[in-house]
PyMOL Python script that loads the backbone (N, CA, C, O; Angstrom):
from pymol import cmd

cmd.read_pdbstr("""\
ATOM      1  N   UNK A   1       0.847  -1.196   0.000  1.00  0.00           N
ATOM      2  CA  UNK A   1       0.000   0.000   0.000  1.00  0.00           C
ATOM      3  C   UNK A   1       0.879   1.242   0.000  1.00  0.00           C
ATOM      4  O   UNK A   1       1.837   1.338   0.766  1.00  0.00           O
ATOM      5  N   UNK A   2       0.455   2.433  -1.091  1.00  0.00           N
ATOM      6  CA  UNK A   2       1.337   3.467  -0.971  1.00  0.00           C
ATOM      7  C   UNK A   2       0.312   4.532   0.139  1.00  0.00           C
ATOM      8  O   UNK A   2      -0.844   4.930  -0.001  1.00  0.00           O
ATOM      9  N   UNK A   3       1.368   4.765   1.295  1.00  0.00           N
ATOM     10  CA  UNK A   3       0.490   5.563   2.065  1.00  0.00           C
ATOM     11  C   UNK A   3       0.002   6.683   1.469  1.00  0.00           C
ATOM     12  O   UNK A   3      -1.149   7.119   1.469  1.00  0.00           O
ATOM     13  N   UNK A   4       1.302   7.240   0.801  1.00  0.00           N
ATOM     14  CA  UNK A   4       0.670   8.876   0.055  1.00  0.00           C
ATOM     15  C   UNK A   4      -0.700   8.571  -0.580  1.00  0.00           C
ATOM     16  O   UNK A   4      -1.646   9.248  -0.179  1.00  0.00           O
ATOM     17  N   UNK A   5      -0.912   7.684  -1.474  1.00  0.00           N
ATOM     18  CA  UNK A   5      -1.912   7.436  -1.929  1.00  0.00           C
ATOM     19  C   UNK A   5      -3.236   7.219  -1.096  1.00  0.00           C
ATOM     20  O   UNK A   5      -4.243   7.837  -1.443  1.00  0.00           O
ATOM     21  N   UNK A   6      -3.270   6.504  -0.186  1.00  0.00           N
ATOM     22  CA  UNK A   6      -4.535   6.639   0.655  1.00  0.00           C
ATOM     23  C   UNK A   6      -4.667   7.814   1.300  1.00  0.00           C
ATOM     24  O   UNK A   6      -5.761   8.377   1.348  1.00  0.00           O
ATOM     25  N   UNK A   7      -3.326   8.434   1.998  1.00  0.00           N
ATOM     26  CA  UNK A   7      -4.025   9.659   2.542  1.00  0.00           C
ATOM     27  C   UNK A   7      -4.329  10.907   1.549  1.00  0.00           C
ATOM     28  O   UNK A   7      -5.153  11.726   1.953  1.00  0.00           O
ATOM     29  N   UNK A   8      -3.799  11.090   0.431  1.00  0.00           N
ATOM     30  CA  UNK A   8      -4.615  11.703  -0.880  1.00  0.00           C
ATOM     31  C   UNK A   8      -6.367  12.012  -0.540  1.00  0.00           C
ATOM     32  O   UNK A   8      -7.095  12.931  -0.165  1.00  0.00           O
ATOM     33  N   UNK A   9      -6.459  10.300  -1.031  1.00  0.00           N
ATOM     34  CA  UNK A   9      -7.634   9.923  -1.443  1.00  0.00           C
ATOM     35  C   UNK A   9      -8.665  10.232  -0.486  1.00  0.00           C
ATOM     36  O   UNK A   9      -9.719  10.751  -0.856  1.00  0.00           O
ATOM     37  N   UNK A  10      -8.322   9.810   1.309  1.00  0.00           N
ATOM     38  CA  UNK A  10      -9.031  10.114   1.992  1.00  0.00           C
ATOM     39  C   UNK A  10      -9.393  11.394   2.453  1.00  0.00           C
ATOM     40  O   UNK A  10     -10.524  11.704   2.828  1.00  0.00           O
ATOM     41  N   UNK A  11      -8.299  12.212   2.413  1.00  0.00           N
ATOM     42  CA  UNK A  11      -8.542  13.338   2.029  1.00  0.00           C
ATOM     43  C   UNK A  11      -9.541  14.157   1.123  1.00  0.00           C
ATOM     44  O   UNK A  11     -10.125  15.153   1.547  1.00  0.00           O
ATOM     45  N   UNK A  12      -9.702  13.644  -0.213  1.00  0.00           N
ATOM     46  CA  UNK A  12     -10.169  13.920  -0.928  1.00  0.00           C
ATOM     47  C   UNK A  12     -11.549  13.392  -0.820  1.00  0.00           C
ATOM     48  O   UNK A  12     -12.477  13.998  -1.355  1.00  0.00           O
ATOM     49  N   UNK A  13     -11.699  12.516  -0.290  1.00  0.00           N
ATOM     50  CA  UNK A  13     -13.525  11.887  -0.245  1.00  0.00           C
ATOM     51  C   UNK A  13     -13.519  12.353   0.720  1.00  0.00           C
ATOM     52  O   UNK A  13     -14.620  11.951   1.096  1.00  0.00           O
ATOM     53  N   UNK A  14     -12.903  13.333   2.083  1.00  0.00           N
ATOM     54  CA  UNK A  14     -13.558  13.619   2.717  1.00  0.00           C
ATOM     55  C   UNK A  14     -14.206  15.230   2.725  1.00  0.00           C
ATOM     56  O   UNK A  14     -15.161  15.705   3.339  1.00  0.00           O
ATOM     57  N   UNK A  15     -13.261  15.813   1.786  1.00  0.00           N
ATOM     58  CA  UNK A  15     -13.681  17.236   1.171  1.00  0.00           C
ATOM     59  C   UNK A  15     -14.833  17.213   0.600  1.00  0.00           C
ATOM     60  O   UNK A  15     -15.538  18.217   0.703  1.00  0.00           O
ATOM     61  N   UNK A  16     -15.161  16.421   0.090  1.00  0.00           N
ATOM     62  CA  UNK A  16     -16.248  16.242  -0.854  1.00  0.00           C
ATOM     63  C   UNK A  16     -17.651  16.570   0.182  1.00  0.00           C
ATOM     64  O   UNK A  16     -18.530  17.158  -0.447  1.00  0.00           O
ATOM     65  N   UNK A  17     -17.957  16.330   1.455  1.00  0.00           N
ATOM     66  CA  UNK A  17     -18.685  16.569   2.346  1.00  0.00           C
ATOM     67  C   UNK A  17     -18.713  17.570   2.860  1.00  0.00           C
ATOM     68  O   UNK A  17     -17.717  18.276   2.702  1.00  0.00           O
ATOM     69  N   UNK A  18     -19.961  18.158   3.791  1.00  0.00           N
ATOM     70  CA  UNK A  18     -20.106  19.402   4.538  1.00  0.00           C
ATOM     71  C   UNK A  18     -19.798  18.734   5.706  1.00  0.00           C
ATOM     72  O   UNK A  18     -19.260  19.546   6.459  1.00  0.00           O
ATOM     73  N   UNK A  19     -19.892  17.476   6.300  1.00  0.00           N
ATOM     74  CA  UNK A  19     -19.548  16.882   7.679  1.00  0.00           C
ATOM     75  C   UNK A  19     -18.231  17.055   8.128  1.00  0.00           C
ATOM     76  O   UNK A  19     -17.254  16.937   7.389  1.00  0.00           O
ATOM     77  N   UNK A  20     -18.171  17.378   9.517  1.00  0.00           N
ATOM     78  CA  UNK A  20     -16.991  17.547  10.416  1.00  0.00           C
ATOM     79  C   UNK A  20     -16.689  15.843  10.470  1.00  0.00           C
ATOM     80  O   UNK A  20     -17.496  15.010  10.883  1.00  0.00           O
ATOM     81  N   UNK A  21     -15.509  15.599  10.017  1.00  0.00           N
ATOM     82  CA  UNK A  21     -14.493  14.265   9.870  1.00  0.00           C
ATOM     83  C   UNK A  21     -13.524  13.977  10.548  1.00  0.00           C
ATOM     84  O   UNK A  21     -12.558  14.682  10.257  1.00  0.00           O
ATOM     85  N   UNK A  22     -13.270  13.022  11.579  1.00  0.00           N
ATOM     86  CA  UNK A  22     -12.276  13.552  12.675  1.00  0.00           C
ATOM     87  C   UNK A  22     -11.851  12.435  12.702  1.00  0.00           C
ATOM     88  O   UNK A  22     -12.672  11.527  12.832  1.00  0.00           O
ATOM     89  N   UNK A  23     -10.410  12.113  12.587  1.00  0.00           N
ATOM     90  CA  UNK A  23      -9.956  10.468  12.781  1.00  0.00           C
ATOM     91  C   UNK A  23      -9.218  10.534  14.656  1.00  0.00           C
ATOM     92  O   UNK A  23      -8.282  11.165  15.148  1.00  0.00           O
ATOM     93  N   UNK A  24      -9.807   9.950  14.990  1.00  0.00           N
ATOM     94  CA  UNK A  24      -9.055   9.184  16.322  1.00  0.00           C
ATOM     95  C   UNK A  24      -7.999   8.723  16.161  1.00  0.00           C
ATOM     96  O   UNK A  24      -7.958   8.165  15.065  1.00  0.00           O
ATOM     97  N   UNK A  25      -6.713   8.634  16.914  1.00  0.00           N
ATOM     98  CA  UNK A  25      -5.759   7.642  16.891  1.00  0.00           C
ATOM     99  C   UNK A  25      -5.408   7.676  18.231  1.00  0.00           C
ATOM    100  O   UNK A  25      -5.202   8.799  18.693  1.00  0.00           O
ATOM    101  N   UNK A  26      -5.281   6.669  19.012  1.00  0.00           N
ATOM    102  CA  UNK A  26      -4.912   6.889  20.493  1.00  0.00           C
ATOM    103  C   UNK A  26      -5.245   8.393  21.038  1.00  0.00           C
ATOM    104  O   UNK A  26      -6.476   8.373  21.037  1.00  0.00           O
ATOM    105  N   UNK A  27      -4.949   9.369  21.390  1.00  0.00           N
ATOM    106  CA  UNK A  27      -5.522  10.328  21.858  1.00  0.00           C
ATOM    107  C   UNK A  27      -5.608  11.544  20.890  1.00  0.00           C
ATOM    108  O   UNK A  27      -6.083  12.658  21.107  1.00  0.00           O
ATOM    109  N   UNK A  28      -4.989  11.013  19.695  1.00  0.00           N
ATOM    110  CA  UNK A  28      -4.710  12.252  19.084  1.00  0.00           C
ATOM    111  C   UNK A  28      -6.195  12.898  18.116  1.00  0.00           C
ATOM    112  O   UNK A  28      -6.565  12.123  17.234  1.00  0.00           O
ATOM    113  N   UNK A  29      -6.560  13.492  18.176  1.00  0.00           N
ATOM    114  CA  UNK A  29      -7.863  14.045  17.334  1.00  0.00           C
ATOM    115  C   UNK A  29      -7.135  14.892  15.839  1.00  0.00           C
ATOM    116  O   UNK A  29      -6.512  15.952  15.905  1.00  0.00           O
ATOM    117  N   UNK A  30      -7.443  14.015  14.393  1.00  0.00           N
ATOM    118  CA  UNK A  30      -7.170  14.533  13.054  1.00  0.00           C
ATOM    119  C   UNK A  30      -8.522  15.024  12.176  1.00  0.00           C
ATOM    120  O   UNK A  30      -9.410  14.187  12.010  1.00  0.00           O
ATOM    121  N   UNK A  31      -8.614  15.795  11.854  1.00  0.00           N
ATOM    122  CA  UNK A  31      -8.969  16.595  10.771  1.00  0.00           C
ATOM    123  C   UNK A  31      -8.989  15.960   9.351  1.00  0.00           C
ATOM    124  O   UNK A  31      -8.044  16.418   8.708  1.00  0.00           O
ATOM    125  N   UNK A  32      -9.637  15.174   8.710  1.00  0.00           N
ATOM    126  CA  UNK A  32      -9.210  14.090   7.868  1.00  0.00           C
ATOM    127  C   UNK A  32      -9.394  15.145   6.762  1.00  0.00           C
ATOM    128  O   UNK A  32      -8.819  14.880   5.706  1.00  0.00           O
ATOM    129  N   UNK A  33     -10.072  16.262   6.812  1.00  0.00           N
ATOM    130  CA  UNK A  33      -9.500  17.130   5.092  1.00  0.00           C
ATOM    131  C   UNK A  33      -8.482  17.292   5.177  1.00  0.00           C
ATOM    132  O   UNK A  33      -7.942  17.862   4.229  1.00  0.00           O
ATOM    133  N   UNK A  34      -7.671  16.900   6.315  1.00  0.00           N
ATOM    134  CA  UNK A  34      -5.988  18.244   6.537  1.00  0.00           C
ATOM    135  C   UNK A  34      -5.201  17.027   6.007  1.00  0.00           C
ATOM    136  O   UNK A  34      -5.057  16.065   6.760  1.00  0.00           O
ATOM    137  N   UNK A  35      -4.712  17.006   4.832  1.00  0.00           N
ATOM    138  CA  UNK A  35      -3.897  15.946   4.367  1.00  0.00           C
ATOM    139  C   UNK A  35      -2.239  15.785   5.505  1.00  0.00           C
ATOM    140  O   UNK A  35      -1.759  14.729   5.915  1.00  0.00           O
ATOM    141  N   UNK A  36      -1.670  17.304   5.767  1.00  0.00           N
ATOM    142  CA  UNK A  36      -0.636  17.257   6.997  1.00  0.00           C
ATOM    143  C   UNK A  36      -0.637  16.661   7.746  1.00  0.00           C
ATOM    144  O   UNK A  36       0.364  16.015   8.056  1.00  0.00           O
ATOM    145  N   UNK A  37      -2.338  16.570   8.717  1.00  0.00           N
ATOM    146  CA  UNK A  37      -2.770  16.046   9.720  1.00  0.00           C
ATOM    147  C   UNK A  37      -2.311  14.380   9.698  1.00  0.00           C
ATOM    148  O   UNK A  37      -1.562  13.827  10.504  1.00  0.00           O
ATOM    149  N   UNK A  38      -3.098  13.686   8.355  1.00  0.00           N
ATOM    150  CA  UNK A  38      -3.016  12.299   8.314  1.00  0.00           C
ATOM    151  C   UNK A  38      -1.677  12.126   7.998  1.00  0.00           C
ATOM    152  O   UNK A  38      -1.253  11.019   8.332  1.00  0.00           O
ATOM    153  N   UNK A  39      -0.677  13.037   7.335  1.00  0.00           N
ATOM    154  CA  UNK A  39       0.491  12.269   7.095  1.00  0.00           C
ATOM    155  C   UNK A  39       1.165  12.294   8.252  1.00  0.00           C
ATOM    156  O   UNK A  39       2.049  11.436   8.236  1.00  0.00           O
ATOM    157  N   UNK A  40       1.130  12.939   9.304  1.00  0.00           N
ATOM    158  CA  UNK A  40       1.728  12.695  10.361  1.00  0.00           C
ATOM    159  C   UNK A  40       1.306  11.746  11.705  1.00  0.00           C
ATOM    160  O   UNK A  40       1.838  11.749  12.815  1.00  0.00           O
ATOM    161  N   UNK A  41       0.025  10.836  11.160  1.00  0.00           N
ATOM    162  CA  UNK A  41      -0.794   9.922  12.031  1.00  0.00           C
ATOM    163  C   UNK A  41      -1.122   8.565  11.541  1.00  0.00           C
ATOM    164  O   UNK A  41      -1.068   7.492  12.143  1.00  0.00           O
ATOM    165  N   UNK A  42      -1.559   8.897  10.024  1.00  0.00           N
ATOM    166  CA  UNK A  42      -2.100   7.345   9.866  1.00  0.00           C
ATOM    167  C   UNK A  42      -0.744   6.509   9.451  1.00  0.00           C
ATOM    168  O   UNK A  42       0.241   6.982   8.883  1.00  0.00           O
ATOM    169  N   UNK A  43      -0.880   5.559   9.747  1.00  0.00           N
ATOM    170  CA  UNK A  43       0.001   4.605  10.325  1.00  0.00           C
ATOM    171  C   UNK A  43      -0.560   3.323   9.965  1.00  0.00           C
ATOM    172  O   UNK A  43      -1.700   3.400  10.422  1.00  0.00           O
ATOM    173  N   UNK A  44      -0.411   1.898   9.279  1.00  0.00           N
ATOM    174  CA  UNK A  44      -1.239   0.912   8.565  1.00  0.00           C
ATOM    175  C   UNK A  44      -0.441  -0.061  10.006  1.00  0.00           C
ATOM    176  O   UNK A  44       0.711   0.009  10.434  1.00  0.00           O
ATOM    177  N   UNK A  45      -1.530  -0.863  10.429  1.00  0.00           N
ATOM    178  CA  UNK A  45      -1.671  -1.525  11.363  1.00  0.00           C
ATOM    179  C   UNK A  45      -2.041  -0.984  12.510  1.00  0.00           C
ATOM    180  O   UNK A  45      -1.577  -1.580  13.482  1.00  0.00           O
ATOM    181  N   UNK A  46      -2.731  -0.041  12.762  1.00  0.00           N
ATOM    182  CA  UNK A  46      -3.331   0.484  13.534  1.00  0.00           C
ATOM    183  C   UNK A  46      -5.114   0.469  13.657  1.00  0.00           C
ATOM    184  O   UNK A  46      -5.873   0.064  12.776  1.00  0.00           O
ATOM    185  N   UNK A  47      -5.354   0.808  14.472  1.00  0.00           N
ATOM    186  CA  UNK A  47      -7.098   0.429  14.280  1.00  0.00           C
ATOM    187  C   UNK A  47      -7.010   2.142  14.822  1.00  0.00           C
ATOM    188  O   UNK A  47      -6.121   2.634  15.517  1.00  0.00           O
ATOM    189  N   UNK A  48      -8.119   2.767  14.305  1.00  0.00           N
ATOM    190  CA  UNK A  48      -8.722   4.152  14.104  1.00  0.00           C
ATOM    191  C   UNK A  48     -10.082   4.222  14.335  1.00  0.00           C
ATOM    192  O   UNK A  48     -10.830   3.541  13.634  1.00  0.00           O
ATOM    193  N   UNK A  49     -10.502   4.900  15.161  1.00  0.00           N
ATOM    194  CA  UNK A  49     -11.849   5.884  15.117  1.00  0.00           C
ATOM    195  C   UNK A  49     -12.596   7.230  14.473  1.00  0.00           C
ATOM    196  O   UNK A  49     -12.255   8.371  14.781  1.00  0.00           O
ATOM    197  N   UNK A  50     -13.618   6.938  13.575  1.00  0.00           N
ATOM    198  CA  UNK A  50     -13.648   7.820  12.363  1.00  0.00           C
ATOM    199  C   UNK A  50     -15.008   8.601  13.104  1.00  0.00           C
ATOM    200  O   UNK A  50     -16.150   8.141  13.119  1.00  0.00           O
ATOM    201  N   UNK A  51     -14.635   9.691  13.610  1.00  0.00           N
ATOM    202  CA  UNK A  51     -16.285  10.283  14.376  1.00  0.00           C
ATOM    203  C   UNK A  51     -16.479  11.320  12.923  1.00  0.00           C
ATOM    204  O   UNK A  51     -15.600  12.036  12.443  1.00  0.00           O
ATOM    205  N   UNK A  52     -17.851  11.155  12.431  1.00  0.00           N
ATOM    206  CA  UNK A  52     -18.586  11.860  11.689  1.00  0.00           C
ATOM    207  C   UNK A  52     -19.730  12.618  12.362  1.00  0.00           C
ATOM    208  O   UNK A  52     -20.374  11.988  13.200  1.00  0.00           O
ATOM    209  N   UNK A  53     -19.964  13.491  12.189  1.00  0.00           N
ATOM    210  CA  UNK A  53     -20.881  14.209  12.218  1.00  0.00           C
ATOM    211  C   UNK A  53     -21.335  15.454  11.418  1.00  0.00           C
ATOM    212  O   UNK A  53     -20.418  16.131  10.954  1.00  0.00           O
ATOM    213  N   UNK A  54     -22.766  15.920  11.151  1.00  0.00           N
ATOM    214  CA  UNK A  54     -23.072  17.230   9.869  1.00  0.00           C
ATOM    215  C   UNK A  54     -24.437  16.675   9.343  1.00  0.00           C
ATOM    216  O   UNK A  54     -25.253  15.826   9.700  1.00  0.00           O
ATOM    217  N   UNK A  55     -24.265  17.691   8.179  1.00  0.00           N
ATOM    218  CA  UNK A  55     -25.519  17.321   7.369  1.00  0.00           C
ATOM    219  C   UNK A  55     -26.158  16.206   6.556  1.00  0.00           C
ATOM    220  O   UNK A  55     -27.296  15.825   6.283  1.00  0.00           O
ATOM    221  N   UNK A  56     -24.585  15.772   6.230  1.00  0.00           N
ATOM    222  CA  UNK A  56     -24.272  14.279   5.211  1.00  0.00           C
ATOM    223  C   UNK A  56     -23.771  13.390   5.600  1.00  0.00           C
ATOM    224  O   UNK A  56     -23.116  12.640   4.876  1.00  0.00           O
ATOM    225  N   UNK A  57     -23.964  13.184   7.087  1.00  0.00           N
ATOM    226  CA  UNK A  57     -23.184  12.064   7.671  1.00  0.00           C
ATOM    227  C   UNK A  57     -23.333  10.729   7.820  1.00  0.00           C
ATOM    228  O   UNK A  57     -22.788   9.991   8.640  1.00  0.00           O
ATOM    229  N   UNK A  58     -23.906  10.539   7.191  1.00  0.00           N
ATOM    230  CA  UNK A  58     -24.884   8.827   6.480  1.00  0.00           C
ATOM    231  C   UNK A  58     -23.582   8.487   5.515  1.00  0.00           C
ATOM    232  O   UNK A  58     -22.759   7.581   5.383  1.00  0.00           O
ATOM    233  N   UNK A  59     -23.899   9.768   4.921  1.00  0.00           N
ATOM    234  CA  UNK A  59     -23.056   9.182   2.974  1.00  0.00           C
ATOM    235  C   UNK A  59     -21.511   9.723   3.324  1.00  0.00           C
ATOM    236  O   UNK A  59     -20.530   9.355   2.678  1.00  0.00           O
ATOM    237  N   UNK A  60     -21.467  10.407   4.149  1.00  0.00           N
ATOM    238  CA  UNK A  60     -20.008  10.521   4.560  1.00  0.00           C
ATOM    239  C   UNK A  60     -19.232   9.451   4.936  1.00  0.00           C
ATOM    240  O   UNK A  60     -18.130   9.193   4.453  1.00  0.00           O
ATOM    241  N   UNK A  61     -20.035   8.561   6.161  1.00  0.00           N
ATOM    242  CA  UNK A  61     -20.009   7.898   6.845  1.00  0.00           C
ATOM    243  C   UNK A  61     -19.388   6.535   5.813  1.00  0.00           C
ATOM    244  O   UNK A  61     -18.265   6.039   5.910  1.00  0.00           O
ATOM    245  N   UNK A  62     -20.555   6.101   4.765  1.00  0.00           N
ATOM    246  CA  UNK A  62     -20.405   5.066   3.761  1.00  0.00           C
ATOM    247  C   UNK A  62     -19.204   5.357   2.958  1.00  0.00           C
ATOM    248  O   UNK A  62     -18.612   4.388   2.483  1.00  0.00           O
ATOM    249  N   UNK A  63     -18.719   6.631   2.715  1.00  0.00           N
ATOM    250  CA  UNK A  63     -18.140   6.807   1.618  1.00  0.00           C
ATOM    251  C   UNK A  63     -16.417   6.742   2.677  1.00  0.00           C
ATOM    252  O   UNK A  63     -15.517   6.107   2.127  1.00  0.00           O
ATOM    253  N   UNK A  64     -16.184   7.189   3.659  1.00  0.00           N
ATOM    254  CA  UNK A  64     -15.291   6.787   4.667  1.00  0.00           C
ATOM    255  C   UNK A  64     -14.595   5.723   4.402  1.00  0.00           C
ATOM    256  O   UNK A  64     -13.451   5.678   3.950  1.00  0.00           O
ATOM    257  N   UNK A  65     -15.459   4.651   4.755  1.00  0.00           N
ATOM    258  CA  UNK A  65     -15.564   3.397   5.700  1.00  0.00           C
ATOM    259  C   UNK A  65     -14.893   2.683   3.725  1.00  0.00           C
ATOM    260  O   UNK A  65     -13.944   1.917   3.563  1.00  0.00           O
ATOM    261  N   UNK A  66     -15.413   3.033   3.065  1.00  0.00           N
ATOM    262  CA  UNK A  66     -14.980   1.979   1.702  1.00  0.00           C
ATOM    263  C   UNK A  66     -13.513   2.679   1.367  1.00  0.00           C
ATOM    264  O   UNK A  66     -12.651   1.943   0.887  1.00  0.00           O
ATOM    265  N   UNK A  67     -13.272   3.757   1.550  1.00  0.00           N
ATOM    266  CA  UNK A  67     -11.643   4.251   1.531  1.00  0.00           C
ATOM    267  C   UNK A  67     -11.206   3.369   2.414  1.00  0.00           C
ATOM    268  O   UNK A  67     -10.758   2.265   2.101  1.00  0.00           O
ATOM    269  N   UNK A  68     -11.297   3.750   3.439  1.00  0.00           N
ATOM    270  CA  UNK A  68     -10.112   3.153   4.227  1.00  0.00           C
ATOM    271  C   UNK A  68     -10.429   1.342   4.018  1.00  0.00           C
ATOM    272  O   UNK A  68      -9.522   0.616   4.426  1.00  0.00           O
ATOM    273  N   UNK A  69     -11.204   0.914   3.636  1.00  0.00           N
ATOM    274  CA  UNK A  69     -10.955  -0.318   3.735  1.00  0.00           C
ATOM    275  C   UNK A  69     -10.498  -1.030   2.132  1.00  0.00           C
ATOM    276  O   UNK A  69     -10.347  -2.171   1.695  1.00  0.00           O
ATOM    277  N   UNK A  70     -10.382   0.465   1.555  1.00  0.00           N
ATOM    278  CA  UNK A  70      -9.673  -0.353   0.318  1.00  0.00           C
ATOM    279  C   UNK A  70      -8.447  -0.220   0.337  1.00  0.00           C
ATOM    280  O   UNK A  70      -7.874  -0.353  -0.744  1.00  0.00           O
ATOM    281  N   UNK A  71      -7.779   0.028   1.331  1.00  0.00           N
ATOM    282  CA  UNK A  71      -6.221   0.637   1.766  1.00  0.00           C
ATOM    283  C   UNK A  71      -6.354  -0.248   3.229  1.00  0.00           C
ATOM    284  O   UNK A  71      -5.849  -0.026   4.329  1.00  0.00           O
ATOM    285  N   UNK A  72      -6.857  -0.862   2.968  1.00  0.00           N
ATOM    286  CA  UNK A  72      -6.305  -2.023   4.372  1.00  0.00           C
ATOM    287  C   UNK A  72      -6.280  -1.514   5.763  1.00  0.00           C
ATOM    288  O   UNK A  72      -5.733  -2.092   6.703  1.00  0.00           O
ATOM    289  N   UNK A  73      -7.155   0.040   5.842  1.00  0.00           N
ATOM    290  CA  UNK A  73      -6.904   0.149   7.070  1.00  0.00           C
ATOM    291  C   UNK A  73      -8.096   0.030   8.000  1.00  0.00           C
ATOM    292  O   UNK A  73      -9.282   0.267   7.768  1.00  0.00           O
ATOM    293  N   UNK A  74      -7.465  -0.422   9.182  1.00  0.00           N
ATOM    294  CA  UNK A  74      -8.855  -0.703  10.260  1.00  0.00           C
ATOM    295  C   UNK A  74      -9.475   0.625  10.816  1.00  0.00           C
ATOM    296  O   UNK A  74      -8.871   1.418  11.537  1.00  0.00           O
ATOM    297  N   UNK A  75     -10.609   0.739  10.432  1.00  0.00           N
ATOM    298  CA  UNK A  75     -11.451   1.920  11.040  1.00  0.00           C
ATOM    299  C   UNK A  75     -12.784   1.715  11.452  1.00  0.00           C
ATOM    300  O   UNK A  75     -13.612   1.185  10.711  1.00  0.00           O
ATOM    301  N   UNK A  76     -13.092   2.190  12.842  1.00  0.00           N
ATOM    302  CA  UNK A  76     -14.675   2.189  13.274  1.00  0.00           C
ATOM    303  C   UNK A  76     -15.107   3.616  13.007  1.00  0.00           C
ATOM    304  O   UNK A  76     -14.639   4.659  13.461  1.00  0.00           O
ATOM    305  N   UNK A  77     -16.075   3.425  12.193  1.00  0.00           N
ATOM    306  CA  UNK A  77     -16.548   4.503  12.051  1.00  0.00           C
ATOM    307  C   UNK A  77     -18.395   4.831  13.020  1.00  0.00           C
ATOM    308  O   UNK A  77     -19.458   4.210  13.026  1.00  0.00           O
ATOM    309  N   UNK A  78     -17.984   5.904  13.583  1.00  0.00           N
ATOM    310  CA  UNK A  78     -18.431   6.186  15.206  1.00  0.00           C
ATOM    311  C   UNK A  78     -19.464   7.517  14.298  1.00  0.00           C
ATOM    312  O   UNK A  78     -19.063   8.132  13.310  1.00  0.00           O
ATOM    313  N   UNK A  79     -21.144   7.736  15.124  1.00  0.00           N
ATOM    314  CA  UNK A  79     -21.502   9.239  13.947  1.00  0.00           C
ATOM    315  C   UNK A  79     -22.472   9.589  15.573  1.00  0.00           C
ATOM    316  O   UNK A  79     -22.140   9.364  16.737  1.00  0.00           O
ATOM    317  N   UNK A  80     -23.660  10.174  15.037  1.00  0.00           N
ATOM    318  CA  UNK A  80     -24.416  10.528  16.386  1.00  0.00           C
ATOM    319  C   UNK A  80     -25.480   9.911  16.898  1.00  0.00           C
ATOM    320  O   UNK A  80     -25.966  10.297  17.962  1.00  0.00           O
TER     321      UNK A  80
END
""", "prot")
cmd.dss("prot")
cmd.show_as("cartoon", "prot")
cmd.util.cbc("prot")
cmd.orient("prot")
């Protein structure tokens, strides 16, 4: 897996939304539009918490959850 490439991408499907996107990692709280953010966190073998919340947070939520799991990474995705 090329990391640049997933965190791109996740990045990018997560712009696409009006929902606040926040990845968990042990205590740290990321900003998943902030591509900086994830390159300095996501980490492959790690398990992650994806809190969604907003207007579109159904299809945010769906559209999340199939990124990261086409990049092998473990994520619960957590909404309201």
């Amino acid at each position: 897996m090329s990391n640049n490439a997933a965190i791109v991408e996740i990045s990018q499907a997560a712009s696409q939304f009006r929902s606040s996107i926040v990845l968990q990692a042990d205590s740290k709280y990321i900003d998943v539009k902030s591509i900086l953010g994830l390159f300095t966190t996501l980490v492959g073998g790690h398990s992650y918490e994806l809190h969604v919340h907003g207007p579109d947070a159904e299809e945010a939520k769906a559209a999340m959850a199939a990124v990261f799991a086409k990049h092998d990474l473990n994520i619960t995705v957590l909404g309201d």
